[in-house]
N, C-alpha and C positions, 0 to 999 in steps of 0.2 A: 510553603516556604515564604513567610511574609517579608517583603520588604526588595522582595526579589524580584528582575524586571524580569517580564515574559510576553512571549506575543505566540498566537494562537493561530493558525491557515486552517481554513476550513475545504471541504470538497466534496464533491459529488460523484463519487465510485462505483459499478460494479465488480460484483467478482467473477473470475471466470476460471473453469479448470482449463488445465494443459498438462500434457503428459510429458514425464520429466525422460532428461538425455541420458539419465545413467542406463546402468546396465538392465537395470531389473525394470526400467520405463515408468516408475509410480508415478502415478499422480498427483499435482499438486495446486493450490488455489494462488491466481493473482491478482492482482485490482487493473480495472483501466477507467482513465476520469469517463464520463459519461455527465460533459458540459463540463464546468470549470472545475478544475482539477485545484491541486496544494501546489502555489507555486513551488515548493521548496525540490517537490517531487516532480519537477516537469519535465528532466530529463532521465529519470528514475524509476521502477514501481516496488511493491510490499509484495512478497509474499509467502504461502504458507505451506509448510511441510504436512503431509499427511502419517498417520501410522501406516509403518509395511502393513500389504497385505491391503490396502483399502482400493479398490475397482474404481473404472471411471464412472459408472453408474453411481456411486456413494459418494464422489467426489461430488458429481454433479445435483445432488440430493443436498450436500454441503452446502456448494456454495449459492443452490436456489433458496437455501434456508435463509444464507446472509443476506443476499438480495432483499428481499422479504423482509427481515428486522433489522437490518442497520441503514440507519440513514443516511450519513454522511461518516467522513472520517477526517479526525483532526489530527495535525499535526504543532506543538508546542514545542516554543524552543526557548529557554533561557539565555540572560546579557549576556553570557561565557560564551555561548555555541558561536561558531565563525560565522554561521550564517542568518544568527539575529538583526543584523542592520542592513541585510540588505534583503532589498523589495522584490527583487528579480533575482534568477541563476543564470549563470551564464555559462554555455558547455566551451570547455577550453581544451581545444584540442591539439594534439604536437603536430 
């Protein structure tokens, strides 16, 4: 997208399984910062749905695989996003 501003939050994640609240309990992977985190994400985290059927043992197979080959995780945002120009989030609560 040339010409287009953008700004880049880098971080330092692992992943970790949890077992999900539905009915059927699957499992599924989330990130937590481990050292400085994506401001954009500080009161937020990612995460990842597995296919039915996948055990916590293979979750956990999964996400020692991420661990292991991803380094960081970046988040980009483009001038348009609301929260390009600001440095900080702030949780606002009622």
């Amino acid at each position: 997208m040339r010409g287009t501003r953008a700004r880049t939050e880098h971080g330092d994640y692992r992943f970790t399984v949890k077992e999900g609240g539905s009915p059927d309990y699957r499992p599924w992977i989330t990130t937590e910062p481990r050292g400085q985190g994506i401001p954009a994400l500080k009161h937020a985290f990612i995460g990842f749905e597995l296919p039915d059927g996948t055990t916590i043992t293979q979750a956990k197979k999964i996400a020692d695989f991420m661990n292991k080959n991803l380094v960081t995780m970046s988040l980009t945002m483009f001038g348009t996003h609301p929260l390009y120009e600001q440095r900080t989030v702030r949780l606002v609560t009622g």
